[in-house]
N, C-alpha and C positions, 0 to 999 in steps of 0.2 A: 528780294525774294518774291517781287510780284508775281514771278512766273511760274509758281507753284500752284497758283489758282487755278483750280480745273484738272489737275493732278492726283494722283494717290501715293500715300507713304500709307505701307501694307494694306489694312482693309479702310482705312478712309479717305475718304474724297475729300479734298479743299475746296472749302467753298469761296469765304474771301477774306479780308485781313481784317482782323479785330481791333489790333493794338500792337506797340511794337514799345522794346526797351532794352534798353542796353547794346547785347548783340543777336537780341531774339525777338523773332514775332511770333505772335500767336492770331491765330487762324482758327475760323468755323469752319468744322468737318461735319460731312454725314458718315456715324459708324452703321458699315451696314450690315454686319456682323450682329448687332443690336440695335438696328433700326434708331436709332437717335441722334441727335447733333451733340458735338462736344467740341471743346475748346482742344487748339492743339500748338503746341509750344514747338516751334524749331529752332535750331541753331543750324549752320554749317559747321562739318568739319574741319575747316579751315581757321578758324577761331579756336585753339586753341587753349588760351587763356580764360575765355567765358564758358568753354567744355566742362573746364574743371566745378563750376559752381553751377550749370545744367545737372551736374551729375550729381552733385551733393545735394543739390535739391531736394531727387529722387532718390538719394538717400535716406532725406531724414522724412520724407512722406510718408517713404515705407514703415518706418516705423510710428510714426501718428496717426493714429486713426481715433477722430476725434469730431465730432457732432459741428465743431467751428474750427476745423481747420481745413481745408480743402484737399480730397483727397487726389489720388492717379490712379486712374484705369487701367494706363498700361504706359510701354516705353518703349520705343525700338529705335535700330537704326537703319535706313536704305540709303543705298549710294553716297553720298555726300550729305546727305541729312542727318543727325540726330533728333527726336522726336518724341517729347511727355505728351501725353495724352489727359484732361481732365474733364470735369462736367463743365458745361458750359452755361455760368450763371448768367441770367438775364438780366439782371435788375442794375447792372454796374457796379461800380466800387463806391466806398465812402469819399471820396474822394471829390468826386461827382456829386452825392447828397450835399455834401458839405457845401459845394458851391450855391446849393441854393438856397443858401441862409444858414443861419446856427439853426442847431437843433433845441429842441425844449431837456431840461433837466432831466425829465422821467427817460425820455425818448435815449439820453444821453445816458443813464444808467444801465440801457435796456442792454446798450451794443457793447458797455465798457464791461458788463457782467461775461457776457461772450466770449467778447474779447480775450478778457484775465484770465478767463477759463480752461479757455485752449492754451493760452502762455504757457498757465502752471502745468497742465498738463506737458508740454514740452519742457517745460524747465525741470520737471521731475522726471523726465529722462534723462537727464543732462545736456538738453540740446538749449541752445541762444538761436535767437530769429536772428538779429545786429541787419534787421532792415523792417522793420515797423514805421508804417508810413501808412496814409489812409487809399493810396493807390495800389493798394497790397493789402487790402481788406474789400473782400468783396461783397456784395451784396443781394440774396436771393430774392427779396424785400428790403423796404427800408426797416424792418423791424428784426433781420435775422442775417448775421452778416459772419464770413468765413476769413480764417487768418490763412495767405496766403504769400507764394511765392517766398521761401525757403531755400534761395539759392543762395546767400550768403552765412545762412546756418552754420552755428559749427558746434562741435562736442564742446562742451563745459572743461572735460579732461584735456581738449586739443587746443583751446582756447587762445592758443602764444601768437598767433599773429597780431601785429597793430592795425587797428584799423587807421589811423596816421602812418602810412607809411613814411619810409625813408628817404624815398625819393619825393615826401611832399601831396603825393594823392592821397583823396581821401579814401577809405572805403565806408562805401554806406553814402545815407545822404545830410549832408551838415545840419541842416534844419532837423535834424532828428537824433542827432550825434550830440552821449552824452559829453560835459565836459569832461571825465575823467578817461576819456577814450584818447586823450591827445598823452598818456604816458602809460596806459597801459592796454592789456586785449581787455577785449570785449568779456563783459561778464550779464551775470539775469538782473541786475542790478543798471547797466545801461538800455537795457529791453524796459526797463520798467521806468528808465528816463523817456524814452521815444513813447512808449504809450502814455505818461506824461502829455508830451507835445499833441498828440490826437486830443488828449481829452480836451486839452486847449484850444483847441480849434474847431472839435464838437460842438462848445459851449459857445464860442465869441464867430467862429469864421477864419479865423485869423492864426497867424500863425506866431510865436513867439518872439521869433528874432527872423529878420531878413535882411539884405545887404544885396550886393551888386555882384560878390563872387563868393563861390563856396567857401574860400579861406575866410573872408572877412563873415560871412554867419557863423561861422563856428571859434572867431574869435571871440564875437560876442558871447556864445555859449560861453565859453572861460569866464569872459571879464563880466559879462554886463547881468543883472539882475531883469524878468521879466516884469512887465506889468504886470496885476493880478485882475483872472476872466474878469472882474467886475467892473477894472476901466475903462472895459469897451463894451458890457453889457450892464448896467447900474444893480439890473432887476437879480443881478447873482448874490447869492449870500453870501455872509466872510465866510462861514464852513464849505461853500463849496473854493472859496479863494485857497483856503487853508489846505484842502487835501490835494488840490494842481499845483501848490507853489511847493509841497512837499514832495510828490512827484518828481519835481522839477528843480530840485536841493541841489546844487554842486559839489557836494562830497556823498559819494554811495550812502555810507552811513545814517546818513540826514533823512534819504529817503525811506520807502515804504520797501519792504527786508520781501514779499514777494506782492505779484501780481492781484494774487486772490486779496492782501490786505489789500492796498488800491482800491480794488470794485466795494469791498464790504465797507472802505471806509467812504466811501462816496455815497455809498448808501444810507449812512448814517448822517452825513451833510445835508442828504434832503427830506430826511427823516425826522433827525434830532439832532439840529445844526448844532448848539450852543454848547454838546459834547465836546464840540473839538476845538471850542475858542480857548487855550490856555497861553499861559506865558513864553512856552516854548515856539510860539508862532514867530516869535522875536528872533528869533534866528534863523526861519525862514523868508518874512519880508519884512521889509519896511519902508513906508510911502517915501520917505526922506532918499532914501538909498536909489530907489528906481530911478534907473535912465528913462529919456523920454523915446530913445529906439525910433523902431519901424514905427512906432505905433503914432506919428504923431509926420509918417509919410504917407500919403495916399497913394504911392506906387509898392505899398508891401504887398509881397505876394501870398499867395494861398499855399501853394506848390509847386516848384520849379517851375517857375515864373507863368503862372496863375493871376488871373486879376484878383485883388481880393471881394469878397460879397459885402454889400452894402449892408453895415449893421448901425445900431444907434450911436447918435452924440457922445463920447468918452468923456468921459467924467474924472478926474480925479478925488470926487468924495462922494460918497455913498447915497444913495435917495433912504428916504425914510423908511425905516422896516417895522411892520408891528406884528399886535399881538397874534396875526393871520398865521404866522410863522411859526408861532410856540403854538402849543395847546393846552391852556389852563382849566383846570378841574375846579370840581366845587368843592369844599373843604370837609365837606360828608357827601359823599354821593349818593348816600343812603336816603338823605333830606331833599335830593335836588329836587325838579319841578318833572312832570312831568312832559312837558312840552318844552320846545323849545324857543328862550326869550333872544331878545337882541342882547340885551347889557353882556356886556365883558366884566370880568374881575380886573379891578386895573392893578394888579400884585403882577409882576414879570414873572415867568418861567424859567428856567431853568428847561432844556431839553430830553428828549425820552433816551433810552438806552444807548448800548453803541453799536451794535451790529443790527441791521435792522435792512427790509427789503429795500429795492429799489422802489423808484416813482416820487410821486409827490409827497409833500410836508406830511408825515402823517407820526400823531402825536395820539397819546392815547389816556387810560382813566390816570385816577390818582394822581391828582394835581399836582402842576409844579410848582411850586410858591419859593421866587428867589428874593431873598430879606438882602436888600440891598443898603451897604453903609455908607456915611459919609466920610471915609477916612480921607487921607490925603491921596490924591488920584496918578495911580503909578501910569506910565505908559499903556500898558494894559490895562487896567480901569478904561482909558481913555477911550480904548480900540475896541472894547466889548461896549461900550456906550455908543461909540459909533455904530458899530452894529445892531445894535438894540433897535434903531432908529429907522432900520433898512426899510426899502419897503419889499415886502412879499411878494414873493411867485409863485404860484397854485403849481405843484409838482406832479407829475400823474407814475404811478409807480408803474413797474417792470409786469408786463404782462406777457408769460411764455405759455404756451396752450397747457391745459389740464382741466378739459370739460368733461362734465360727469353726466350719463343719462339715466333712464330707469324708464321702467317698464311695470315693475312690479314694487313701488318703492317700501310699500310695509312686507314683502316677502323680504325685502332686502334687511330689512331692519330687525325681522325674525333669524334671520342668520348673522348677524351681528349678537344680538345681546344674550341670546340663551349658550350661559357662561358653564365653565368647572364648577362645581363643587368639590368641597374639601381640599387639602392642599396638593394632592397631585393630580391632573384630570386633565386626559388627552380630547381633544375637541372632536365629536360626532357628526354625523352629517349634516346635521342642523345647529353648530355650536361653532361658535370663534372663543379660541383661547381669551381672557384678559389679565395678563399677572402684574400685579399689585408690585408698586416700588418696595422695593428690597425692604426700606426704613423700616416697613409694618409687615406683621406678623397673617393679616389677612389677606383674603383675596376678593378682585372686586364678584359680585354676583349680576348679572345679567339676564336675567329670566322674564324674557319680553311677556312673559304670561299676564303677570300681574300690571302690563300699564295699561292707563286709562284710555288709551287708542286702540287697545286688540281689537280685531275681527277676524273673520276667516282668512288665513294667510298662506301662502303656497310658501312651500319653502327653496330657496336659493342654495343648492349646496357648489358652483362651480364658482359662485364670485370670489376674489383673492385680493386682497388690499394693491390698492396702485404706489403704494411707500409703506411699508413697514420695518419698523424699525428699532430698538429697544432704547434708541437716546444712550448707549453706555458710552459711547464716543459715535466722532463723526469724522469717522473713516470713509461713507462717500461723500463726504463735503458738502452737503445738500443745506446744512446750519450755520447760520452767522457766529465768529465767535468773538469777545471782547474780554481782553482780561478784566475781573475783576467784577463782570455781569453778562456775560453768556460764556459760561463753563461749564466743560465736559469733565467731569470727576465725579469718582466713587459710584460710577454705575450710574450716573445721573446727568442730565441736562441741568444746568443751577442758573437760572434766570436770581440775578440779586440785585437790588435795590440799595445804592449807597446815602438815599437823604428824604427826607421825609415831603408829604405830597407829593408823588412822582411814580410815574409809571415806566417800569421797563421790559420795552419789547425785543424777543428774541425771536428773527423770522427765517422761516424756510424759504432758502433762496432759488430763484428761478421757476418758482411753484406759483399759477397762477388756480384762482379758489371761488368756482360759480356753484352746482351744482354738486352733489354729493356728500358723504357722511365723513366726519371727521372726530377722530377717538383720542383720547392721552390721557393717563393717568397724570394725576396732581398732586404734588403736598405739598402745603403750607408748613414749611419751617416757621418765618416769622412775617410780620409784614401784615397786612391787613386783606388783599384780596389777592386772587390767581386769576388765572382761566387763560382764553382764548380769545384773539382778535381775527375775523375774519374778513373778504371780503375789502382789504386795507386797500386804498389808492389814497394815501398823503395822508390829508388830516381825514377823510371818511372814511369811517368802517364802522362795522357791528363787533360789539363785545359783548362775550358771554365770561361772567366769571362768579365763582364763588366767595364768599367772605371766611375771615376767622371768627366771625359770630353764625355761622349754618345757615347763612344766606345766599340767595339766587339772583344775579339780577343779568338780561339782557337789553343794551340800547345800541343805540343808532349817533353817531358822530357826524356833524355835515361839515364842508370846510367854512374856514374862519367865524366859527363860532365860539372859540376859546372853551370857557367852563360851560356851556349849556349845551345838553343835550335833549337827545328824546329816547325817552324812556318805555321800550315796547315790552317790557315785562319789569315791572317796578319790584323791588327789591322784596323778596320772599322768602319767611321759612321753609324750611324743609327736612325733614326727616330722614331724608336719603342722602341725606349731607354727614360726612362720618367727619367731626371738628377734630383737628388734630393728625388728621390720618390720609392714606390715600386716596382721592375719592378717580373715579373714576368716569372723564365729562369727555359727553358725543353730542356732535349740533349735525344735525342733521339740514339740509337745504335745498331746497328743486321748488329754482322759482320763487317767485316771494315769501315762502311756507319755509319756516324755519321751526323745528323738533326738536327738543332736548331730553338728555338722558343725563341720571347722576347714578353711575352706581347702579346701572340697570331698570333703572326706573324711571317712567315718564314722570316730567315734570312739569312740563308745560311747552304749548305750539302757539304762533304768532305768523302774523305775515306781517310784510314791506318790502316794497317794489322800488325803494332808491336808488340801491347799487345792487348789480348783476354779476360782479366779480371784481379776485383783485387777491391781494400776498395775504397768508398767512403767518402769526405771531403768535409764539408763547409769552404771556405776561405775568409781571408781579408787581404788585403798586403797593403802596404805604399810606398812612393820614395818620396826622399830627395827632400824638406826639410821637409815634415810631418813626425812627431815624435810618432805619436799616430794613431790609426785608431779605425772603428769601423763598425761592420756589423750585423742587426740583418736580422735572417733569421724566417719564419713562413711555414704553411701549405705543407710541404714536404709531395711526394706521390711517393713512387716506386709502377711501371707497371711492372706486366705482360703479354708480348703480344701471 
């Protein structure tokens, strides 16, 4: 099809060949219709067979429209050509990243978030991709990357062909075929094996299984068990071993039930790995069991016959991991120090919640103190011991734009807190509603009049929150959820705390947090303090939170400091702390100047210039001897100022 260069199929020009696959190339055109370059897909007529899965392509485009899934401009046909039309991404596929080394954790979180996003979005159409591969993820950057090419798509409801056929071909490509694909169709459950095999080769370079012919890779899929990322990268944690080897389960079941679990549970691997070390790992790997595969040939390929990237020494046992990993709290935070020491707490942690944003390690208040015994050491003992040992890699979390500016930031903050009075009370030119959790019988009051910062303030009446939300459910998925501590019931967000010292964070996913004011109402069911993490990349972040004694405190977290922090607002009464009740907390931030408000009233402002941005967390922490905690959170509002 060289000879189409220099040609027009309707209003665009070819320019020259981009890529080519299967029984299609794709071509840079000038559309001149809209002045711009776009990618353009041909086939011949004469193809037949590959018509059929051009056109379903553009079937199921049409129906996705979707922020990572690539869309089509348009489609026609002239003469002997048929012809999809898309935007023409620059930056390549992942496919191409991948070769030039693994990726970093965070980095890896950033794309797999993406990724699962746009999945579930097609799986809750009913549609399967059944061709997820990293040559079919494209890439606008390396940090924003689109699920693409959708020509073996099919309905969920149409689902009956094999992708093993009859005659012995595969469909699909073997290195990404799950096992359960060799006796039945394709289902979202083999889509969520194949983005399995990406995250594995996100992480290491490498790819699971390879061999010499397509049959013989995907015999492996059947028979053989994969190494896990960490034998060919040491520096991976079991938690992130744990959630790519469950990925990558041989019976649906085993795996992860959709997409979205995948990304949120990865999130919590580089979060709060030690969540996911249970006994149940036992039936996903074990070091005895693993073949030694591709991985132990230096002609494994990357993809369809790919050299592989040159990654570290493989290991079969784990480097030392410490306490860089966990993040241990002081046993009253109330007592810490105000500065920050070197010493560690040498007590292990236990990890932070389970849903939890992308990026790096990031662990938070309310210490985890794990009382370890000396019973007799089951397998499991052994393999969290191992663990324990690893050594750490500084994780950097998922950052996706949401920069906030201002112009007028105390006008802004006057149209924030000048609240309702009484129980019904429609918000004024100069008033934002704030309604009190359901629990209480009151509402919060916000009458910027009385804080200690007034001055003459112009008022803001067009600004509108950039997420607002009531927390009664999380119908647009923007919330991590985990049974059993980040649940949506009874009108409420319920961050809970199942063990004492220990903080659990429940973050807004894909929300990254520099600039700007951030609102939520709070109650302390049980448990010892609430609030807000902002600011989070791994183990750094700023906490603001209240106690169940009417206390205030904000600090500064840096990594691998375990229990010590620094303490930019030490821990304070306050009167505008309603104990037992909803209280109503806004951190205001632009720039190293951080504001706060409880319940309408200033409380106290601080700078520090360490960290510039980063995910945001609802937390609930505990201290001995409370075993359990509980916090529901409502009416969250991120500003733009």
């Amino acid at each position: 099809m060289s000879e189409l260069e220099g040609t027009t199929l309707g209003p665009y020009t070819i320019i020259r060949l981009l890529g080519r696959g299967g029984m299609a190339r794709v071509y840079l055109a000038h559309d001149a219709a809209q002045e711009r370059e776009v990618a353009i897909k041909v086939v011949h007529a004469d193809n037949e067979e590959y018509l059929e899965r051009f056109w379903r392509e553009i079937s199921a485009i049409e129906q996705l429209e979707h922020e990572h899934i690539l869309p089509a401009y348009d489609y026609g046909t002239e003469e002997h050509w048929h012809y999809l039309v898309m935007p023409h991404i620059e930056g390549g596929t992942l496919r191409q990243l991948i070769k030039q080394g693994p990726l970093r954790p965070a980095h890896v979180g950033e794309i797999l978030y993406q990724l699962a996003d746009a999945l579930q979005f097609a799986h809750d159409r009913g549609i399967i991709h059944r061709d997820i591969k990293p040559s079919n993820i494209l890439m606008r950057d390396d940090h924003y990357s689109y699920l693409a090419d959708f020509g073996l798509a099919k309905s969920l409801e149409n689902s009956h062909e094999m992708t093993l056929t009859q005659s012995g071909t595969l469909l699909g490509t073997p290195e990404y075929m799950a096992p359960d694909l060799a006796e039945g169709p394709a289902t979202a459950s083999s889509d969520i094996y194949a983005m399995g095999v990406v995250l594995y080769q996100m992480l290491t370079g490498r790819l699971p299984f390879t061999a010499e012919t397509p049959i013989a890779v995907y015999w492996k899929q059947l028979r053989e068990r994969p190494h896990p990322p960490s034998h060919l990268k040491p520096d991976l944690s079991p938690a992130i071993d744990h959630v790519v080897m469950r990925a990558l389960a041989k019976h649906p079941a085993q795996r992860y039930q959709s997409p979205r679990e995948l990304a949120d549970e990865f999130q919590i691997a580089l979060i709060s790995p030690e969540m996911l070390l249970s006994a149940d790992d036992d039936d996903l790997y074990e070091e005895e069991n693993y073949t030694s595969g591709e991985l132990d040939d230096p002609s494994a390929r990357l993809e369809n016959g790919d050299a592989p990237v040159q990654v570290a020494e493989h290991s079969s046992h784990h480097t030392p991991y410490t306490t860089r990993e966990r993040l241990v709290l002081p046993d009253n935070p109330m007592l810490a120090p105000t500065t920050v020491t070197k010493t560690r707490d040498d007590r292990r942690t236990p990890f932070l919640g389970t849903n939890a944003p992308s990026g790096e390690q990031f662990s938070g208040d309310s210490a985890i103190r794990a009382v370890r015994t000396n019973t007799t050491r089951t397998a499991q003992q052994k393999r969290l011991e191992h663990a324990r040992k690893r050594r750490n890699r500084v994780l950097a979390i998922i950052l996706i734009g949401l920069l906030l500016t201002v112009v007028l930031p105390m006008a802004f903050i006057y149209y924030i807190f000048v609240t309702h009075q009484g129980g019904t009370h429609t918000p004024g030119t100069n008033e934002i509603a704030t309604p009190s959790v359901a629990r209480t019988s009151q509402t919060s009051s916000l009458d910027i009049s009385a804080t200690a910062t007034a001055a003459p303030i112009a008022t803001v009446t067009s600004a509108t929150p950039l997420l607002n939300t009531s927390l009664a459910s999380n119908d647009s998925g923007n919330w991590s959820e985990g049974a059993g501590r980040c649940v949506f019931t009874n009108g409420g967000y319920h961050v809970l705390v199942q063990q004492t010292d220990y903080l659990q964070p429940c973050p807004l996913r894909n929300t990254s947090f520099s600039d700007g004011a951030l609102q939520v109402d709070s109650t302390l069911l049980s448990g010892n303090n609430a609030g807000i993490l902002v600011r989070v990349q791994g183990e750094q972040f700023y906490d603001f939170e209240i106690s169940s004694q009417g206390t205030y405190f904000f600090r500064r977290h840096d990594v691998g400091l375990g229990a010590s922090y620094v303490y930019l607002l030490q821990p304070t009464s306050s009167a505008a702390i309603k104990v037992g009740q909803s209280n109503t907390l806004l951190v205001i931030a632009h720039g190293a100047t951080f504001k706060f408000y409880i319940n309408g009233s200033f409380v106290a402002e601080t700078r520090d210039s360490f960290y510039s941005s980063g995910q945001i967390a609802l937390v609930t922490g505990t201290l001995t001897p409370q075993h359990t905690g509980e916090g529901i959170f409502n009416n969250f509002k991120l500003y733009k100022l």
